[in-house]
C-alpha positions as CSV (number, residue, x, y, z in Angstrom):
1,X,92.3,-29.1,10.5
2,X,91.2,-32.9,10.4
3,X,89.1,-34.7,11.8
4,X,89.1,-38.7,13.8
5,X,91.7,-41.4,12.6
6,X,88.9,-43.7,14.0
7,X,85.2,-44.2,15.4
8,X,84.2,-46.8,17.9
9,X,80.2,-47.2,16.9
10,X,79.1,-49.2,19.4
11,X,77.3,-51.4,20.2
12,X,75.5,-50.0,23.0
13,X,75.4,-51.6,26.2
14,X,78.9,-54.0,24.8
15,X,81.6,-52.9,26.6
16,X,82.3,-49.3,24.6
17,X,83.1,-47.6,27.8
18,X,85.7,-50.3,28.4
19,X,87.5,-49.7,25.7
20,X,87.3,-46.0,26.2
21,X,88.6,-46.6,29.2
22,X,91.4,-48.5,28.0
23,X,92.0,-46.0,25.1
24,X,92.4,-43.4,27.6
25,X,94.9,-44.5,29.7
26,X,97.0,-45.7,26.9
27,X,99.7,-43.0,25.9
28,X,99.1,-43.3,22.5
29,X,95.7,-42.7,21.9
30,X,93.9,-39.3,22.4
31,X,90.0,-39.0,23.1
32,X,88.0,-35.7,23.9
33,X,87.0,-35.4,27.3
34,X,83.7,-35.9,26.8
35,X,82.9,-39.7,25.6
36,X,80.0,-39.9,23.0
37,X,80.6,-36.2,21.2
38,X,76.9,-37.5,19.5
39,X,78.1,-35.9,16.0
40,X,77.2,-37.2,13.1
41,X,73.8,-39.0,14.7
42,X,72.9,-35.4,15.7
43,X,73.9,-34.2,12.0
44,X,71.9,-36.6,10.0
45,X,69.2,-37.7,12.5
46,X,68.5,-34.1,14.5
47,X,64.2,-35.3,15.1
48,X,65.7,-38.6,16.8
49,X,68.4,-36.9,18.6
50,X,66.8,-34.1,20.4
51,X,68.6,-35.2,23.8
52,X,72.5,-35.1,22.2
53,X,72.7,-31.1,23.1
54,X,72.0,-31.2,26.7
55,X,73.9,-34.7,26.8
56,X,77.0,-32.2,25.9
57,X,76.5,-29.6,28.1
58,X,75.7,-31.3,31.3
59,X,79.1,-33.6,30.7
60,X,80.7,-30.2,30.0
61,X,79.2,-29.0,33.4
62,X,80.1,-31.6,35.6
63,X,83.8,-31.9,34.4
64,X,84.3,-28.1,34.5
65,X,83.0,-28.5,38.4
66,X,85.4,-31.4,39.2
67,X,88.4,-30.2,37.3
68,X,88.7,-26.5,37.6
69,X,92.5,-27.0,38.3
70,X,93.3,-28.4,34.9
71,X,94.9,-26.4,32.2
72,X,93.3,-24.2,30.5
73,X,93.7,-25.1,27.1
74,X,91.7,-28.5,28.0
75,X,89.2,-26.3,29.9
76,X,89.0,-24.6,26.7
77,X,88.1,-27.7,24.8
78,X,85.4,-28.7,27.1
79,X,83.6,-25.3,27.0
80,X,83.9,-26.0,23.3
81,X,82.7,-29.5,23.3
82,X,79.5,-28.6,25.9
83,X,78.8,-25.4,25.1
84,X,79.8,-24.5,21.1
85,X,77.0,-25.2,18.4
86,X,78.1,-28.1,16.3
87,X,79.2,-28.0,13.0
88,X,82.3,-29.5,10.8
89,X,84.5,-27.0,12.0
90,X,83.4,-27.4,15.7
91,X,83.9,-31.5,15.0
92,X,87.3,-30.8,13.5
93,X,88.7,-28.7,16.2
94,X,88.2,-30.9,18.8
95,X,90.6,-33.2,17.2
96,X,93.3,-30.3,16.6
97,X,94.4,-30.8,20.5
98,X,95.1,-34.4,19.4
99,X,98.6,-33.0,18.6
100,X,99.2,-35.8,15.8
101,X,98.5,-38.9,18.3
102,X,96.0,-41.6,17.0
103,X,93.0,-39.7,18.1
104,X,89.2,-40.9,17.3
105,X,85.8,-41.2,19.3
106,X,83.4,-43.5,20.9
107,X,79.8,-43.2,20.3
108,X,77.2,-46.0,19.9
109,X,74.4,-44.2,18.6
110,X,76.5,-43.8,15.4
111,X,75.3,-47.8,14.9
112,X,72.1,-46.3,13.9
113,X,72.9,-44.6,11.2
114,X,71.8,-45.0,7.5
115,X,74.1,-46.7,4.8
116,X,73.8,-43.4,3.1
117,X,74.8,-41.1,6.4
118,X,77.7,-43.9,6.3
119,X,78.3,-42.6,2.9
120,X,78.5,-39.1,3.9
121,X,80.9,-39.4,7.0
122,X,83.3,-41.2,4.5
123,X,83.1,-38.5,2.0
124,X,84.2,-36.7,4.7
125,X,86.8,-38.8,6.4
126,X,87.5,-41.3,3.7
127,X,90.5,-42.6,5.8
128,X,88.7,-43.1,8.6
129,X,89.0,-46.5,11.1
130,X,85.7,-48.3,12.4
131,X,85.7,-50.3,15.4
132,X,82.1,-52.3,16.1
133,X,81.7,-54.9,19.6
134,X,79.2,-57.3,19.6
135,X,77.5,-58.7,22.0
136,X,75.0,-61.8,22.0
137,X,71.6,-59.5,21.1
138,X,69.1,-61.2,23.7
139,X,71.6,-60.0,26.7
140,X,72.4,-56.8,25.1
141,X,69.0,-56.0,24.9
142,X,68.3,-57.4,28.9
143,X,70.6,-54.9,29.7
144,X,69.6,-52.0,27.6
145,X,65.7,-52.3,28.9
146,X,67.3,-52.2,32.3
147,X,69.3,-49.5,32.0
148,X,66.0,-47.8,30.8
149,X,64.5,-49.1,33.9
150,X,66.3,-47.6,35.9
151,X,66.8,-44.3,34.3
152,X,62.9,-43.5,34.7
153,X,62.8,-44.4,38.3
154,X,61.6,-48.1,38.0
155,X,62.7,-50.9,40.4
156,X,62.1,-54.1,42.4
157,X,59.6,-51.8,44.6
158,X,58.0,-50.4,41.7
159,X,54.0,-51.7,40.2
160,X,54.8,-55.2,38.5
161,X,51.7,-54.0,36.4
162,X,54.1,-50.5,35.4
163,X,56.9,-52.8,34.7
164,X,55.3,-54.9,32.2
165,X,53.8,-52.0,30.5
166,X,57.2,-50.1,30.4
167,X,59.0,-53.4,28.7
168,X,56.0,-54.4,26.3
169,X,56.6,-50.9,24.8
170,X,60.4,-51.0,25.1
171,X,60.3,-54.0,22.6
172,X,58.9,-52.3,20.3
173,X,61.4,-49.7,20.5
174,X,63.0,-49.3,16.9
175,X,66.3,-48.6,18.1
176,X,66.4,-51.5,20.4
177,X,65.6,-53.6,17.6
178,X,68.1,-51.6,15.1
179,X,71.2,-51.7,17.8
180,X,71.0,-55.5,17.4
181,X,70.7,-55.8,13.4
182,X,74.3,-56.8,13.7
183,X,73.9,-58.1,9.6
184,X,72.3,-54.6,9.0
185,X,75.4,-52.8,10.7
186,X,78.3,-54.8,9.8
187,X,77.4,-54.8,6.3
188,X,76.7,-50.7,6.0
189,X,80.1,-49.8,7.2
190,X,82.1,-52.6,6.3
191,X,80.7,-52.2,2.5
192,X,81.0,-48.3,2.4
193,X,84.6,-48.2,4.3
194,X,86.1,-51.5,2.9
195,X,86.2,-54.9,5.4
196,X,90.2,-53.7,5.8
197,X,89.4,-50.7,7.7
198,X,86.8,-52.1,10.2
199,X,87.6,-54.5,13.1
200,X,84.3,-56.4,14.7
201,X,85.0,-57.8,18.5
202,X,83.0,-60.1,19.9
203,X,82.9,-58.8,24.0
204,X,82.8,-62.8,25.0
205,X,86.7,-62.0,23.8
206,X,87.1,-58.9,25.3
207,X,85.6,-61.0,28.8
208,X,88.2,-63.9,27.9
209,X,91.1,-62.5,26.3
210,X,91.7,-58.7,27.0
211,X,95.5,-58.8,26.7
212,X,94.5,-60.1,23.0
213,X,92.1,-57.8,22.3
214,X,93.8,-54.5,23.2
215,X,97.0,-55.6,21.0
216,X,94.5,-56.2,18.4
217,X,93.1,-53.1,18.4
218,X,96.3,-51.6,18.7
219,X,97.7,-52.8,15.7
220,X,94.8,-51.9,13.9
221,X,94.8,-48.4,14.9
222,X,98.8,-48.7,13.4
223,X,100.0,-47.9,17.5
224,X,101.5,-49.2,20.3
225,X,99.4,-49.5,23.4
226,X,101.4,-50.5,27.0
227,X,99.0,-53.4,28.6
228,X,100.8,-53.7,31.5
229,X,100.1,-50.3,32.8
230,X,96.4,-50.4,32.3
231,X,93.6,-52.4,34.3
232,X,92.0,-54.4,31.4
233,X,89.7,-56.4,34.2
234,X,87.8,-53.1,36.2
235,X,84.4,-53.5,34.7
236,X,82.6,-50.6,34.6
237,X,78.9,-49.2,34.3
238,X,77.6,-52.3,36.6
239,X,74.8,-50.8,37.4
240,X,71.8,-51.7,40.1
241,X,70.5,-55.4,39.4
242,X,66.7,-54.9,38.5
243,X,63.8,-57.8,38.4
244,X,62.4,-58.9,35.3
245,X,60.1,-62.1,35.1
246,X,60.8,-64.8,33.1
247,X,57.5,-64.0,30.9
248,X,58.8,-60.2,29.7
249,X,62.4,-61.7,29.3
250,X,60.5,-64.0,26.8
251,X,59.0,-60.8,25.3
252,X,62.9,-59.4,24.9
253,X,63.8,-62.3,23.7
254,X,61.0,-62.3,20.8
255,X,61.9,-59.2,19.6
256,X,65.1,-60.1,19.1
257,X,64.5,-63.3,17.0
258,X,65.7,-62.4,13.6
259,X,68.9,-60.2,15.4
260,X,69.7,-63.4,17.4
261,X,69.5,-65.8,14.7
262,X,72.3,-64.4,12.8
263,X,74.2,-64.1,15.6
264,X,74.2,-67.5,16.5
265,X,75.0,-68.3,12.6
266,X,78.1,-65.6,12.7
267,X,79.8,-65.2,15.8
268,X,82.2,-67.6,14.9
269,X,83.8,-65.2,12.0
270,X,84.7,-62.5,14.3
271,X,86.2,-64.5,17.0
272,X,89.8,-63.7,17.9
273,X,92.3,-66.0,16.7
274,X,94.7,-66.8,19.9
């Protein structure tokens, strides 16, 4: 068995489930069932990842409930993914049912990971493919905070005072900090995997050129991928609009200063040449 011809890192909250999307409706491409397997972050980081089990299994659960018609075999492979303790063997069956197509994964969290876990996962899979989409880190973060918002309950009719306190200690959040260290990222896996086998797109490109983008991305992964028969313009994940003041966007905005200061001196080498 083998495992991924390619991992999509991240970033989180950039357009990753766009591209899954896209990757899934090509014929070309294979992905498991489940988006965000949560592997190697699990593997290397299990005290920060204490949520990537039940992430799994209720996945598992609710595509087992609204697909008990498929085939078995890919039944099979879901029980496996939602339900099967993880290990290299586990990671590396998955992929089997890939049946030689360009297969790989998408998970952001794997953005997080040490130069030496990077290290470890090409040890592993030296041949391995890394895609990486960046977005400007103020807005990334915006959206991340609200997408936290909203995931413990908080809204427009919720205490302005539990608002402020909610986003004064998201900020200090090391992983919203560390999924904008764009330098930090970029140089990891680019240095460890060689600049050759990892393609950076900025999602401004993916928002103004998505024919372009998808060829690119094709002919990175070495595969043809049929643009006309996909929609490269549904947006997806647009979630409930949610409040924030201009005084805690300030506060976002802060602790992203050193992340958004190379971004504004770097964006420019990973635009796509039209």
């Amino acid at each position: 068995m083998s495992g991924p011809d390619f991992l999509c890192i991240g970033a989180q909250k950039s357009g990753t489930t766009w591209l899954d999307n896209v990757l899934r409706a090509s014929e070309s491409v294979w992905l498991p069932p489940i988006k965000e397997l949560q592997f190697f972050n699990e593997l290397f980081m299990p005290s920060s990842f204490t949520w990537t089990n039940e992430h799994r299994k209720s996945n598992a659960e609710i595509i087992l409930k609204n697909n008990a018609g498929k085939k078995e075999v890919w039944l099979d492979l879901v029980r496996h993914i939602g339900f099967e303790k993880i290990s290299y063997d586990w990671y590396e069956h998955i992929f089997s049912y890939a049946n030689k197509m360009v297969c790989g994964e998408i998970t952001p969290e794997y953005s997080l990971l040490s130069a030496k876990h990077v290290t470890e996962i090409k040890n592993s899979y030296p041949n391995l493919k890394i895609i990486f989409i960046i977005r400007e880190p103020y807005s990334r973060a915006l959206s991340n905070i609200k997408m936290r918002m909203l995931q413990k309950g908080l809204g427009d009719d919720s205490d302005p005072k539990e608002i402020k306190t909610f986003i004064s200690n998201a900020v200090n959040d090391w992983d919203l900090t560390e999924r904008g260290n764009y330098e930090k990222i970029i140089s990891a896996w680019s240095k460890v995997f060689g600049e050759d086998k990892c393609l950076f797109i900025l999602l401004a490109d993916i928002y103004s050129a998505p024919v372009e983008i998808v060829k690119h991305v094709a002919e990175f992964l070495n595969t043809e991928i049929d643009v006309t028969s996909i929609n490269l313009g549904s947006k997806v994940h647009v979630g409930r609009e949610v409040f924030i003041d201009e005084e805690d966007k300030n506060l976002i905005r802060l602790s992203q200063e050193k992340n958004i200061l190379w971004f504004n001196n770097n964006y420019k080498d990973f635009e796509i040449k039209l």
